[in-house]
C-alpha positions as CSV (number, residue, x, y, z in Angstrom):
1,X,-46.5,-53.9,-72.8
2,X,-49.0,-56.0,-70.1
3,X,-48.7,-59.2,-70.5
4,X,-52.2,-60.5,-72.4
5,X,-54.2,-63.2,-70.2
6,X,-54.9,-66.6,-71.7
7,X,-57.9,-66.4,-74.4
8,X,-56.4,-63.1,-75.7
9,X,-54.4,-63.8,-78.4
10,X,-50.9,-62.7,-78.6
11,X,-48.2,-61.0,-81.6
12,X,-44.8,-62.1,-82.5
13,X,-42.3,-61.1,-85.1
14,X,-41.8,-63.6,-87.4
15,X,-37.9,-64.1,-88.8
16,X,-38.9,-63.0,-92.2
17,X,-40.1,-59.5,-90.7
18,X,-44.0,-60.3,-90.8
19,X,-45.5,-60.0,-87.7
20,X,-48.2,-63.3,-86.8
21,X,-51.1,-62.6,-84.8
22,X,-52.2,-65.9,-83.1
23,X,-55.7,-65.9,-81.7
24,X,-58.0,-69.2,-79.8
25,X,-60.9,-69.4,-81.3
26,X,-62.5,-70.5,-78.1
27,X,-63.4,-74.1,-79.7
28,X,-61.3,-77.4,-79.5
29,X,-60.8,-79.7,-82.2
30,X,-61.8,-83.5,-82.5
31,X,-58.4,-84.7,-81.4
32,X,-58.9,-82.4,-77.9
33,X,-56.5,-79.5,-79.0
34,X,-56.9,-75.9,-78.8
35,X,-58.2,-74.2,-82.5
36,X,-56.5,-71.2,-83.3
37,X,-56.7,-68.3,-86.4
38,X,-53.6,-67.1,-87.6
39,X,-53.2,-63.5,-88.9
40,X,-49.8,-62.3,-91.0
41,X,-49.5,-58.3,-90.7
42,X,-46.8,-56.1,-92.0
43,X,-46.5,-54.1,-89.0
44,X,-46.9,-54.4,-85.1
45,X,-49.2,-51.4,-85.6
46,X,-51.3,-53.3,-88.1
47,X,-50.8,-56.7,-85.9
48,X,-52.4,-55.4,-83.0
49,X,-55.5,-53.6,-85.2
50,X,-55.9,-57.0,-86.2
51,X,-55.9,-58.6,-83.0
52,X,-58.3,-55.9,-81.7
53,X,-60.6,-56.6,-84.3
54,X,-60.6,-60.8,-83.4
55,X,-61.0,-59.9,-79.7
56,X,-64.2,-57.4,-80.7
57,X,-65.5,-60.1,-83.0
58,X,-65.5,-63.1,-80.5
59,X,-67.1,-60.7,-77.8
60,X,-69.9,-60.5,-80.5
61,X,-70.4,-64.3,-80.8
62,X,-68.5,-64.0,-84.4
63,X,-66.7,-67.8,-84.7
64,X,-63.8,-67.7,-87.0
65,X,-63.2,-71.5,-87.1
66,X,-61.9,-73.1,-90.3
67,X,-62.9,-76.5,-89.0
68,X,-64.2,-78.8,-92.0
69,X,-65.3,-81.3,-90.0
70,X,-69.0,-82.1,-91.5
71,X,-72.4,-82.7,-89.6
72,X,-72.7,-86.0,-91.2
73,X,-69.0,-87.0,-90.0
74,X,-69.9,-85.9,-86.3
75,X,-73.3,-87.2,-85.9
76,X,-72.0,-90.5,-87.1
77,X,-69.2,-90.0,-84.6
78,X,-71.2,-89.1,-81.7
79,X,-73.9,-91.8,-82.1
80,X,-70.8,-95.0,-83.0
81,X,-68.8,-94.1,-79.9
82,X,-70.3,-91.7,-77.3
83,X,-74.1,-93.3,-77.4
84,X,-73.3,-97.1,-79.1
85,X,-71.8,-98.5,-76.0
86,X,-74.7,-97.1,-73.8
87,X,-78.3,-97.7,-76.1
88,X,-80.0,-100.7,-76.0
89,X,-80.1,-102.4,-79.6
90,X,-83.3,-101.4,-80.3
91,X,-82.9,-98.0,-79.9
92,X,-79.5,-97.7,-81.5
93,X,-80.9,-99.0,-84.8
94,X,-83.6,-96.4,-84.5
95,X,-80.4,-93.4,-83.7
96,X,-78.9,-94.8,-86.7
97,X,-82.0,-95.4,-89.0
98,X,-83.2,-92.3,-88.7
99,X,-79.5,-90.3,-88.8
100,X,-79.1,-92.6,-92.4
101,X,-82.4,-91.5,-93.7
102,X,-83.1,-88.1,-92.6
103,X,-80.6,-86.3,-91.1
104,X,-77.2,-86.9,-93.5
105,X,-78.9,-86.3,-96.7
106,X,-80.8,-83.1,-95.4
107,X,-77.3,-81.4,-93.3
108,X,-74.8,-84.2,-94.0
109,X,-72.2,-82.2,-96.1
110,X,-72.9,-78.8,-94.1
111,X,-69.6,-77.9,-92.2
112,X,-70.4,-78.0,-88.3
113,X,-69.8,-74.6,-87.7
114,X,-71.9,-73.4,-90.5
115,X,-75.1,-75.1,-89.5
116,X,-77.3,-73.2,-88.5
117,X,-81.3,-73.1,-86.1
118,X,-82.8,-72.3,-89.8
119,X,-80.9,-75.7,-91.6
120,X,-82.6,-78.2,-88.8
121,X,-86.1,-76.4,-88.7
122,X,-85.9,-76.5,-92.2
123,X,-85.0,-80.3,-92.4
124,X,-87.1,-81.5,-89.6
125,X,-90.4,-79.4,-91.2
126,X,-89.1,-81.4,-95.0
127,X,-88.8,-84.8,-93.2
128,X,-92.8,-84.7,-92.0
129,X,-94.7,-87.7,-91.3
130,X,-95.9,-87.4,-87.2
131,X,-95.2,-85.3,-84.0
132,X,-93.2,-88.9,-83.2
133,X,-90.8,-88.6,-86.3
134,X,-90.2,-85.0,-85.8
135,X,-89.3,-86.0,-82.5
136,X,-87.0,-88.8,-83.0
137,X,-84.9,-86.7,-85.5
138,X,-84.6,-83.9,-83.2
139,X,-83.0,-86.1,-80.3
140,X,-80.9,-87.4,-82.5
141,X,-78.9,-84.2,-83.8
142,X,-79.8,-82.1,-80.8
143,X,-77.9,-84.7,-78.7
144,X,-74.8,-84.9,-81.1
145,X,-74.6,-81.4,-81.3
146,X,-75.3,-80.9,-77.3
147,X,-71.8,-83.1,-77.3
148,X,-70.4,-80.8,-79.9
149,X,-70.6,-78.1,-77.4
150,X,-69.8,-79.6,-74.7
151,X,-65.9,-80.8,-76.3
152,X,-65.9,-76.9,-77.4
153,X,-66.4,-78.1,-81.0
154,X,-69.3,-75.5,-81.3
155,X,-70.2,-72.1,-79.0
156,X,-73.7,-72.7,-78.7
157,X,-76.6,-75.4,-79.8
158,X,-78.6,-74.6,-83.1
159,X,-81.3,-76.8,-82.1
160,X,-82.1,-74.1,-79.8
161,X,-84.9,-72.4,-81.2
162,X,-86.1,-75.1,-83.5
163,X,-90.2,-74.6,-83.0
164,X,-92.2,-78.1,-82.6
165,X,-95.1,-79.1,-84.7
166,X,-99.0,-79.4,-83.1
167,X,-99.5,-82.8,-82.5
168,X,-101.8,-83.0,-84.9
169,X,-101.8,-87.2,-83.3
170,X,-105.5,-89.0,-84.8
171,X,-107.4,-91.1,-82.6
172,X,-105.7,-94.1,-82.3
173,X,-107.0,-97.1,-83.7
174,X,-109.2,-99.2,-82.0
175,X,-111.4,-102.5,-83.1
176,X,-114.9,-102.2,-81.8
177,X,-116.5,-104.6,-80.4
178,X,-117.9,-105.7,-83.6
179,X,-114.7,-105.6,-85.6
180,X,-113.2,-107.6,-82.8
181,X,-115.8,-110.5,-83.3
182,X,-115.2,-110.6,-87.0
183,X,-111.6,-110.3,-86.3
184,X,-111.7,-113.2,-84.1
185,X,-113.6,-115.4,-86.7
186,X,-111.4,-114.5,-89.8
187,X,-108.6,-116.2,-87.2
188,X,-110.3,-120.0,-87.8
189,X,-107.8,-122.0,-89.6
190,X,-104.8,-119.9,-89.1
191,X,-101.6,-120.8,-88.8
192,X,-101.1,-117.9,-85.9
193,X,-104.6,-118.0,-84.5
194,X,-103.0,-118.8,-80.8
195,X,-100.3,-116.3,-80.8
196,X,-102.7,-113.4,-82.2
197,X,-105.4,-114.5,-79.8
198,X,-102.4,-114.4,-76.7
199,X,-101.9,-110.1,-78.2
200,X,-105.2,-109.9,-78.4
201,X,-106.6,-111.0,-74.7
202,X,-102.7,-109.8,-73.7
203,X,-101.9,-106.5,-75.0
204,X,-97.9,-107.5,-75.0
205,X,-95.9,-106.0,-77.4
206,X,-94.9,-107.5,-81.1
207,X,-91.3,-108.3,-79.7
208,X,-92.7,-109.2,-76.4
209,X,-94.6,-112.5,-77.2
210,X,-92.1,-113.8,-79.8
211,X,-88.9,-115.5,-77.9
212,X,-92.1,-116.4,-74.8
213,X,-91.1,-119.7,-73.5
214,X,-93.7,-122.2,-72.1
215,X,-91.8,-122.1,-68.8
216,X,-92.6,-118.5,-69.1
217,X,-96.0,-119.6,-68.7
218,X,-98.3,-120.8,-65.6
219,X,-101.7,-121.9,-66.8
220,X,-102.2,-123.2,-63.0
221,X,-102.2,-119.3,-62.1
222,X,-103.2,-117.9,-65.1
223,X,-100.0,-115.8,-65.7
224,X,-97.1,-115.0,-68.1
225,X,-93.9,-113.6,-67.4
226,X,-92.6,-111.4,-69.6
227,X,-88.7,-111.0,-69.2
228,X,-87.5,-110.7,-72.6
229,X,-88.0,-109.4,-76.4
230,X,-87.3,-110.1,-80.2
231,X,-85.4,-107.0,-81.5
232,X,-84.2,-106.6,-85.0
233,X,-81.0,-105.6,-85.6
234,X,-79.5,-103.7,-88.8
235,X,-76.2,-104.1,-90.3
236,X,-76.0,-101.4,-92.6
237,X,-71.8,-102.8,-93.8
238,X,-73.7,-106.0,-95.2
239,X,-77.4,-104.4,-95.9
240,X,-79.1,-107.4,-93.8
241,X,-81.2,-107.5,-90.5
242,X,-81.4,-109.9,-88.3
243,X,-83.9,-110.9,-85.5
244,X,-82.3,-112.2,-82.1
245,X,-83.7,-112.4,-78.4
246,X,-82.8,-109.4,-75.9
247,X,-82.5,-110.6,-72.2
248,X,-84.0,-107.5,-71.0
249,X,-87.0,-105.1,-71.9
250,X,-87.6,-101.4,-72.9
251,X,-88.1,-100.2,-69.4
252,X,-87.3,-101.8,-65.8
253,X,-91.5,-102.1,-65.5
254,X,-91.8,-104.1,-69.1
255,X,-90.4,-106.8,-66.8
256,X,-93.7,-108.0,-65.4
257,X,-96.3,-110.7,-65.1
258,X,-99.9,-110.7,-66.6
259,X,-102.7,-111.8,-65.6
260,X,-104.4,-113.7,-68.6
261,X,-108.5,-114.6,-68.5
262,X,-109.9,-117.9,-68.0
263,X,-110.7,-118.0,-72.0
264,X,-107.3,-117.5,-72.9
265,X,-105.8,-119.7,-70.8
266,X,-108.1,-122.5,-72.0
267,X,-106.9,-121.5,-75.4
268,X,-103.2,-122.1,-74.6
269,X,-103.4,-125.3,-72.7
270,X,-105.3,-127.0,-75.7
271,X,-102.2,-125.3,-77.6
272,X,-100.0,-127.0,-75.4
273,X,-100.8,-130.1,-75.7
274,X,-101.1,-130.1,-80.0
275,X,-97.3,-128.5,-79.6
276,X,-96.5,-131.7,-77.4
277,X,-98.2,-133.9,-79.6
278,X,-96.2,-132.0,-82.5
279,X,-92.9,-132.5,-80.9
280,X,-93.3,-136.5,-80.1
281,X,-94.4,-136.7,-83.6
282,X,-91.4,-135.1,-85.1
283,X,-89.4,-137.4,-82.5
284,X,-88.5,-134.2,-80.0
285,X,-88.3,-134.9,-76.5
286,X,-90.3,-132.0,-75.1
287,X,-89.3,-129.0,-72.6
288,X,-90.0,-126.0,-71.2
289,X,-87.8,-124.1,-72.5
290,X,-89.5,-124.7,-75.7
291,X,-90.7,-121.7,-78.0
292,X,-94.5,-121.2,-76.9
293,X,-94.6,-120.2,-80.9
294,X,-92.9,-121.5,-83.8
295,X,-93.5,-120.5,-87.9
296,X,-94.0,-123.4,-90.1
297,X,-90.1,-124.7,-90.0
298,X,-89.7,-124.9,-86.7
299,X,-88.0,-121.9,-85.6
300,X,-88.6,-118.7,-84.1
301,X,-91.4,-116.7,-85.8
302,X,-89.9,-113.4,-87.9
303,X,-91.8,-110.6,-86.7
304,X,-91.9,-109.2,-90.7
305,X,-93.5,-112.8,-91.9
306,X,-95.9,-112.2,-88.8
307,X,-97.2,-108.6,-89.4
308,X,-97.8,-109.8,-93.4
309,X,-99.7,-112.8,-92.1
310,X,-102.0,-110.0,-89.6
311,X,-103.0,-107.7,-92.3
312,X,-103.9,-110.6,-94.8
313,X,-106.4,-111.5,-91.7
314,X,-107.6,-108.0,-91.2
315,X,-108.3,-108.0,-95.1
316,X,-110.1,-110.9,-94.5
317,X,-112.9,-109.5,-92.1
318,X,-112.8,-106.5,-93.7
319,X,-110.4,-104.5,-91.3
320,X,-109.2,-101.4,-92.7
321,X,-106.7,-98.9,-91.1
322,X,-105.2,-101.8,-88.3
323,X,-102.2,-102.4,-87.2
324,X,-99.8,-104.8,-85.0
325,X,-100.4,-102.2,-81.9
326,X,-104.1,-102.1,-82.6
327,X,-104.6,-105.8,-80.5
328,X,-102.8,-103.7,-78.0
329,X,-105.0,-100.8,-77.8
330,X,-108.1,-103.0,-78.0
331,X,-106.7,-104.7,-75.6
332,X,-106.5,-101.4,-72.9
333,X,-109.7,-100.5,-74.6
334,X,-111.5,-103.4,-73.4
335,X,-110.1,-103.2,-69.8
336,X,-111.2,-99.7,-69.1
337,X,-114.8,-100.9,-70.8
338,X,-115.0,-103.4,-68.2
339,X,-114.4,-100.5,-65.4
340,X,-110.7,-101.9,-64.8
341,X,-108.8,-100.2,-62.6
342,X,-105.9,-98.4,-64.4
343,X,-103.2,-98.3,-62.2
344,X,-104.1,-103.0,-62.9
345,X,-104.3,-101.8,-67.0
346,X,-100.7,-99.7,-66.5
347,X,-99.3,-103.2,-65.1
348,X,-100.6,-105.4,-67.4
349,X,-99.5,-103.5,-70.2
350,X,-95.8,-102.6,-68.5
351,X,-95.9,-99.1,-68.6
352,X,-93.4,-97.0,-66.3
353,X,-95.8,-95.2,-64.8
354,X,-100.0,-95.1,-64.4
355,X,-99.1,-91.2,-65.8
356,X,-98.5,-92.7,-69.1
357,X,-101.3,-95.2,-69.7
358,X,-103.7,-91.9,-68.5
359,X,-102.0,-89.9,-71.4
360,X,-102.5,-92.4,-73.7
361,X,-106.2,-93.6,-73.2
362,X,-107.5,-90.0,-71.6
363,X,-110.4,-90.1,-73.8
364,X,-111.5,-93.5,-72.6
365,X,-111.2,-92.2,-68.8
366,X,-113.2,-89.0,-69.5
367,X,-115.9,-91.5,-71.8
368,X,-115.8,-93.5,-68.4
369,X,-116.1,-90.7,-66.2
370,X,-119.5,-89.8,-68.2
371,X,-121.0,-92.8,-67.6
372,X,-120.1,-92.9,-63.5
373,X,-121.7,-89.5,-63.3
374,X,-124.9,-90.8,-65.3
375,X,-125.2,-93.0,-62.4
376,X,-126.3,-90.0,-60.5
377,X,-129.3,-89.3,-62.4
378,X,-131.2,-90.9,-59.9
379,X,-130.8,-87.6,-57.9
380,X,-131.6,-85.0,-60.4
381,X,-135.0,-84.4,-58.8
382,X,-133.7,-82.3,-56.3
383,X,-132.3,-79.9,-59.2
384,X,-134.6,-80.2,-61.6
385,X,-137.4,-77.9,-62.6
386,X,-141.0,-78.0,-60.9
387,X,-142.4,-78.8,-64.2
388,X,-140.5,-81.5,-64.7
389,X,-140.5,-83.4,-61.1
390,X,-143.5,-82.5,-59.8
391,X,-143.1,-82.3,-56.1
392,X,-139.3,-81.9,-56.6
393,X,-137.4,-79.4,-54.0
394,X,-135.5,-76.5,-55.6
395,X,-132.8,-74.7,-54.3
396,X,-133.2,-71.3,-55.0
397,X,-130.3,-68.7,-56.2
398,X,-129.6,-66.5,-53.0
399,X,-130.7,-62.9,-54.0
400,X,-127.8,-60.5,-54.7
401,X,-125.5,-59.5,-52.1
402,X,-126.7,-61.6,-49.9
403,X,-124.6,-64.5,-48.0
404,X,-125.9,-67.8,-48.2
């Protein structure tokens, strides 16, 4: 008999008379060895039926793994040790947030090889909420299991094939111009009137203006540098967050410096000197490396404790439907108003590219866009009807089949 080639299988008599068909299953396990299925026939005759009947099946795509490693044990696997060392903290609370909430109890207990395209449509459909969440949960598994294939744990991907939602995305929200005056004046005698006023006139992130240091600032040149950002951090063993400081930012261009208005800057240096006159009065020697902001204790201000004190001010001037990232988009909203350039907007706000600020505030380019063509009404006379211009030129149609 020809020797079988590796990925075959193979038969053996067994001492006791049985004859063992050994056959790969293709896969490997966790520990990096080869999985095989083990057959016990009576006969060589039956033996090698059986092992026919493996080698047809695998040719099919049939798996006969009797792995019982879970979905819930791998994803947790992949995301603690192939994609902890490598996230930034942010995003690995986000990988394990959403793998805690949604994923495990929807395909937790499901044996890898048994999960199937139908189990993650079906979760990610149950999960709902936006295109963003459906998203987030889909890079997430599709990831672990993309790892899953590549060790040989699995023959193909079942996140292949999964079908995306519409994104069925609202208009994002935006103060008017009246909402932002009201906004503005609902901000007398609060305790964060400066540091709401710096997103405002800013557009910085949440966690961008946070851990800002007043060497950070240049109120000769009207600038902030933004090198850093509050993050909060989950410990899911002792069911406690905790905010600390990151010493880098989401992307390589969130590393910037923006421009701030003559208004603003005002604003801050009057803020400056209170802070100052707070610190001498609390017997601090002053420094630059002072917190530009600080809650009522002292310390850094707790982003949590800052959003509740926000939407008790939007309440205030009657401001429904806002959030945190609103001062941001009023922000970008109030640049491209002003007829701002956007590849200035994309800096100021730190975006990667001027691609994504033109995806995200298309609707205020194409509003734009109307108005710079309006400008051209001036020279609608020369297409306008007789009736309507009087002495006006028309261009005629050329008649049919004739070159113009």
């Amino acid at each position: 008999m020809a020797k079988r080639a590796n990925g075959e299988g193979n038969i053996r008599k067994r001492t006791d008379g049985r004859w063992l068909v050994t056959f790969p299953t293709g896969l490997y396990k966790e520990n990096g060895k080869r999985e095989y299925v083990y057959k016990y026939c009576n006969s060589q005759a039956e033996a090698a039926e059986a092992l026919r009947q493996l080698q047809s099946e695998k040719a099919m795509g049939v798996c006969h793994s009797k792995s019982a490693v879970k979905t819930g044990d791998w994803i947790n696997t992949w995301i603690e040790k192939h994609k902890a060392p490598k996230l930034a903290p942010a995003t690995l609370t986000s990988y394990r947030n959403n793998f805690r909430v949604h994923i495990k109890p929807y395909v937790g207990e499901i044996p890898l090889r048994e999960l199937t395209t139908y189990h993650i449509q079906k979760m990610l459909d149950d999960i709902g909420g936006s295109l963003s969440t459906f998203v987030k949960n889909y890079n997430v598994i599709h990831g672990a299991l993309e790892k899953a294939v590549e060790l040989g744990m699995l023959p193909r991907n079942p996140c292949k094939g999964v079908a995306f939602p519409k994104d069925d995305k609202g208009d994002m929200r935006v103060l008017t111009q009246e909402e932002q005056q009201r906004f503005i004046a609902a901000l007398d005698g609060e305790y964060y009137k400066v540091m709401l006023l710096t997103y405002l006139y800013t557009g910085m992130r949440m966690g961008e203006c946070i851990p800002l240091q007043w060497k950070d600032i240049d109120l000769s040149k009207r600038t902030i540098r933004v090198n850093k950002k509050a993050i909060v951090r989950h410990d899911y063993a002792t069911h406690s967050a905790k905010q600390e400081v990151q010493d880098f930012c989401k992307t390589k261009s969130s590393k910037r410096t923006v421009a701030i208005t003559a208004g603003l800057t005002a604003i801050l240096s009057e803020y400056k000197e209170s802070m100052r006159q707070r610190a001498e009065n609390m017997g601090q020697a002053w420094s630059e490396e002072r917190l530009v902001f600080l809650n009522t204790r002292d310390k850094m201000v707790y982003s949590r404790n800052l959003q509740e004190s926000l939407y008790k001010i939007y309440r205030k001037a009657g401001i429904e439907g806002a959030t945190m990232h609103t001062l941001r988009h009023t922000y970008a909203t109030r640049c491209f108003e002003a007829g701002v350039d956007i590849k200035a907007i994309s800096e100021q706000l730190g975006h990667a590219n001027v691609k994504t600020t033109y995806n995200i505030y298309v609707h205020l380019l194409d509003d734009t866009r109307a108005k710079e063509i309006d400008k051209l009404s001036g020279i609608d006379k020369f297409i306008a009807s007789e009736a309507t211009t009087g002495n006006a030129v028309i261009i005629p149609f050329p008649e049919r089949e004739k070159a113009v």
